[in-house]
N, C-alpha and C positions, 0 to 999 in steps of 0.2 A: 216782323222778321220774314226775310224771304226763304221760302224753302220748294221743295219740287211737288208737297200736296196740294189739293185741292183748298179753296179758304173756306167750302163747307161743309168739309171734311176735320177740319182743327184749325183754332187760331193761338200761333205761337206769341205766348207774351215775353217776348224775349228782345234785347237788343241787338239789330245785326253790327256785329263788329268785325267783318271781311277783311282782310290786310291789315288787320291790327294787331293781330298775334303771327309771333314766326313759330310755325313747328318746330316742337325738337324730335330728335332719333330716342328712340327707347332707354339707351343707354344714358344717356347723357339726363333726361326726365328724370328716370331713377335714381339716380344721383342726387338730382336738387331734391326730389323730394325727401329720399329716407336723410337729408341734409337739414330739413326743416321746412322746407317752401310747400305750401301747398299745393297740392295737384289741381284747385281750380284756376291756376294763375297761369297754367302752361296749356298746351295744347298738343298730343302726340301727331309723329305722322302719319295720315290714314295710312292703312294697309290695303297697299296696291295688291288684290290675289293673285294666284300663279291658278293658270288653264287647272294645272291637278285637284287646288284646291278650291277651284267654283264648280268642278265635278262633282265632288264631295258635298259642298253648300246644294246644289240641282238635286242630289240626290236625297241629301237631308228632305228638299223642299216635296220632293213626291211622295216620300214614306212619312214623312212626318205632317203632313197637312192636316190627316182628318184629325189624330190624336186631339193637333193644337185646336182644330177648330169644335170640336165637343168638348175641352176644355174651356173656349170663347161664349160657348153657346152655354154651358153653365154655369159660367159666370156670369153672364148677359143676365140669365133667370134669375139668379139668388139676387144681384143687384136691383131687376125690377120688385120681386116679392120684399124686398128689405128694404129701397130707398124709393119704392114710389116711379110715378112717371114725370114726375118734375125733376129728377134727378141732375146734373150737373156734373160731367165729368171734366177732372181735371188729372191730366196726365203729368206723368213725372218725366222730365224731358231730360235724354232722347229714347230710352228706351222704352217709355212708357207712352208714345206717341204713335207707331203701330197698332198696337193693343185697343188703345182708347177709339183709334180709328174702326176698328174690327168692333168691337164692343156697342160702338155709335149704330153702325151697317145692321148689324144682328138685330140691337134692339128696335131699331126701323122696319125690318124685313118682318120680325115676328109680332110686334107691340105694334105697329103702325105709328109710329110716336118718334118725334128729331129731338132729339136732344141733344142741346149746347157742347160743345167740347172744346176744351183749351189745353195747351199745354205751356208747365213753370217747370221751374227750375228751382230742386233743395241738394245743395251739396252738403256732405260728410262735415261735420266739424265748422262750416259756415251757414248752416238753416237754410230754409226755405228763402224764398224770395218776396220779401214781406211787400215791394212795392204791386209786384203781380199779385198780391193776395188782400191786397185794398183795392185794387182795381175791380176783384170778381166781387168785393164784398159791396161795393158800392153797385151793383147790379144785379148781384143775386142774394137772397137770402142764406144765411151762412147754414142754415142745416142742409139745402140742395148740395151745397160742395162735397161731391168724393170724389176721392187721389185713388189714381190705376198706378200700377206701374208691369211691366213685363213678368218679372220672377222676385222669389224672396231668396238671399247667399243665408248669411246669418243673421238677416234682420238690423244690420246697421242703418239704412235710411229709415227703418217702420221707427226705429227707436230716436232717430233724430227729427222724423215728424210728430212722433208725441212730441215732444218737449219744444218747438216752436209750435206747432198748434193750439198748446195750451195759453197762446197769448192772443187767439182770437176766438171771443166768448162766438159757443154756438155752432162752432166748424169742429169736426168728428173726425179726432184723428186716424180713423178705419180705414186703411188701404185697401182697394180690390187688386188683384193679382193673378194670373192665370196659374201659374205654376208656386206654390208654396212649402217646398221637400223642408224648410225651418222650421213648421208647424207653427206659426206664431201666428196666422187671421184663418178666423175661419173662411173668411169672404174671399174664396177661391176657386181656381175651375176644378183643380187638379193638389192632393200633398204629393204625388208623384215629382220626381227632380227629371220631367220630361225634354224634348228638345225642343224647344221652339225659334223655326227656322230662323227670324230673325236676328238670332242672339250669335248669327256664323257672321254677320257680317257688322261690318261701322254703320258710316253715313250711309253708303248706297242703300241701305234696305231701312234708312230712319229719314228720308225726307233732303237728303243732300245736306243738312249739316250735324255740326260738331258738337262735342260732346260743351255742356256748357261752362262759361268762365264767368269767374270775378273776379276782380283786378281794381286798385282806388284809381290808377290811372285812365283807366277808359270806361269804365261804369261809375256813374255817378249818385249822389245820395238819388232822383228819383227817376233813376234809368231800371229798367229790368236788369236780369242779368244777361251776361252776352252769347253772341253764339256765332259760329262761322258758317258761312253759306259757300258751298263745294260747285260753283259752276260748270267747273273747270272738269266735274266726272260725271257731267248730264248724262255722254254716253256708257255711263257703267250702272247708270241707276234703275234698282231693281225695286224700289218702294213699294210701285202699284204692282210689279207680277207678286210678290209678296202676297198683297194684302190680296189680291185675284185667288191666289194660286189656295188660300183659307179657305174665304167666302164661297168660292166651289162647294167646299167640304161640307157648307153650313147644313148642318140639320134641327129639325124644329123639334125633335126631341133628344136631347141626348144624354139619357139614362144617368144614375148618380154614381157618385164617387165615394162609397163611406172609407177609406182606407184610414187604419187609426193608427198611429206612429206614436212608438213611447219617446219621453224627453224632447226635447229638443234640437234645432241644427247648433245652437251656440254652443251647448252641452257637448256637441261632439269634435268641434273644429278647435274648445281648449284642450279636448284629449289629443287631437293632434298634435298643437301646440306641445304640447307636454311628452308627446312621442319623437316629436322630432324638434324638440329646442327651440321653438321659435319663440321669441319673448314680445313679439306685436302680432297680434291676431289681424290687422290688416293686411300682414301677407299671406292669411291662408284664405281661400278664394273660394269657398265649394261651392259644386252644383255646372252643370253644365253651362251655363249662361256665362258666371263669373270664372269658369275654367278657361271658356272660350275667351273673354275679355282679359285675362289674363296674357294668353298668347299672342294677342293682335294687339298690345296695347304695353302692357310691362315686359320686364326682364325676369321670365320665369326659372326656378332652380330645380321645381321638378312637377312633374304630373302625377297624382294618385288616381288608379282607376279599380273599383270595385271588381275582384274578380268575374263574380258573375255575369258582368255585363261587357268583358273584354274585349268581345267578338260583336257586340252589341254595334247597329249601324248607327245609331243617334252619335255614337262617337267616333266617328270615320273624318272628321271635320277638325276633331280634336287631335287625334293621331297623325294626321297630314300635317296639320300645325308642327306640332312636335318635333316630327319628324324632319321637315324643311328647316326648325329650328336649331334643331341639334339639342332637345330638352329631354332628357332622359324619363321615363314611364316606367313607374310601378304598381305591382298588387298590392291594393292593400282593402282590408275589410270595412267599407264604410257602408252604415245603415240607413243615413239618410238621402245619401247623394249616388249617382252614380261614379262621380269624379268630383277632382279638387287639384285648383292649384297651388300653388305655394310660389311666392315670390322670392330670388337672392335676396340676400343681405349683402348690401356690397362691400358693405365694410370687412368681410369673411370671403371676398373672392380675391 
């Protein structure tokens, strides 16, 4: 698969399927899906930013770099003390492909050690990618394999890689994760629901492509699954000052995190559900990542933002959204998240 990283940087087991999928518009997406179509068979249109809102993303990126990267950096550590220096990462692609990239750097810089990185693809309600997942097992030992991914919402992919993992003896369905405000791994940098700059933008900040597809038409039984390559925004792509803009930050020690959070994120996103009538927990979206993905991506019906954190800048990115969107913002008291979104029901608009 082509993308705009380095090949010694990550190798995406994915197939490129460029001009094989036509974008849709938000609206018209949201449609088919809450219709029955799966969201991996379509493809949204990137979201082109407005000058206001890559100020907002620059500014993210200057305040928010050290956070994320003494998050990187403790995760890098607990990942060496726990899986060794034969380790194997393998990222959750696309969002978990920065990360793993930073994860690789760190443990290079501080361990003196390269370690393999690949990035597959498990979507929601369709698994993991079992033909990339015989590809690494036939070259690596199945205990070296661990899954990074960028953040945890409510744990919906940690819960759909247990249950295909459990079909390959020996591979550890333990995700590493920088940011985990769900409380569900410990193998974390941060339970903080931090910002990580990445999670403001799509492709431009994930390698120039898309989010990934499967489809019976253009993926085949021993194809990967697909992925679209963005040539066409070479000049918007911010991948490398991204991952630059970290690896600055890196430090070789960076102090522990005990913060202990009672219950759960899932615990809290059914109380919403139940506060505000939603009857599919797929549209409630928490945690700044999937708040953010929510506005550049779905047809959102409203923004919750924790009062304390209202004025808070990690959410300046969120509110510009919003705002340009025309998505109305509320207080509301969430303990695990800073924020959450909530998608229409369009059957109700």
């Amino acid at each position: 698969m082509r993308s705009s990283y380095q090949e010694d940087d990550v190798i995406l087991l994915l197939k490129d399927i460029t001009g094989m999928v036509e974008p849709l518009p938000a609206k018209e997406r949201e449609k088919r899906i809450q219709a029955g179509v799966h969201y991996c068979e379509m493809l949204p249109l990137e979201y082109i930013p407005t000058d206001a809102y890559m100020e907002a993303y620059r500014e993210a990126l200057s305040i928010y770099s050290l956070p994320t990267a003494l998050a990187i950096g403790r995760l890098a550590d607990r990942i060496i003390e726990q899986r060794g220096r034969e380790v194997v990462l393998v990222s959750l692609a696309r969002a978990g492909t920065p990360i793993g990239i930073l994860v690789k750097h760190y443990i290079r810089k501080k361990y003196h050690v390269e370690v393999p990185h690949y990035s597959i693809s498990i979507i929601r309600g369709r698994g993991i990618d079992r033909v990339a997942m015989e590809y690494l097992l036939k070259k690596y030992q199945a205990r070296r394999l661990l899954f990074l991914d960028g953040w945890i919402g409510k744990g919906a992919i940690l819960n759909e890689l247990k249950k295909e993992i459990a079909l390959f003896e020996g591979v550890s369905s333990e995700i590493a994760v920088v940011a985990d405000p769900a409380n569900v791994t410990k193998l974390c940098g941060t339970h903080e629901d931090i910002l990580i700059p990445s999670s403001c933008l799509n492709c431009t900040v994930s390698g120039l492509i898309s989010r990934t597809v499967l489809r019976d038409d253009i993926i085949g039984e021993k194809d990967f699954h697909g992925a679209v390559f963005y040539e066409e925004l070479s000049q918007e792509d911010r991948s490398y000052e991204f991952i630059r803009s970290i690896e600055r930050q890196f430090q070789m020690e960076n102090g522990t995190e005990e913060q202990n959070i009672e219950g759960s994120g899932l615990e809290e996103v059914q109380e919403l559900a139940s506060q505000y009538h939603v009857t599919d927990l797929n549209l409630i979206k928490p945690g700044i990542g999937e708040t953010t993905r929510v506005l550049l991506r779905r047809m959102p019906w409203k923004i919750l933002i924790d009062e304390r954190f209202r004025n808070d800048r990690s959410l300046n990115h969120i509110l510009r959204l919003a705002e340009e969107k025309h998505v109305p913002v509320e207080a509301y008291p969430l303990h695990h998240y800073r924020c959450c979104g909530i998608i229409q029901k369009l059957a109700d608009t």
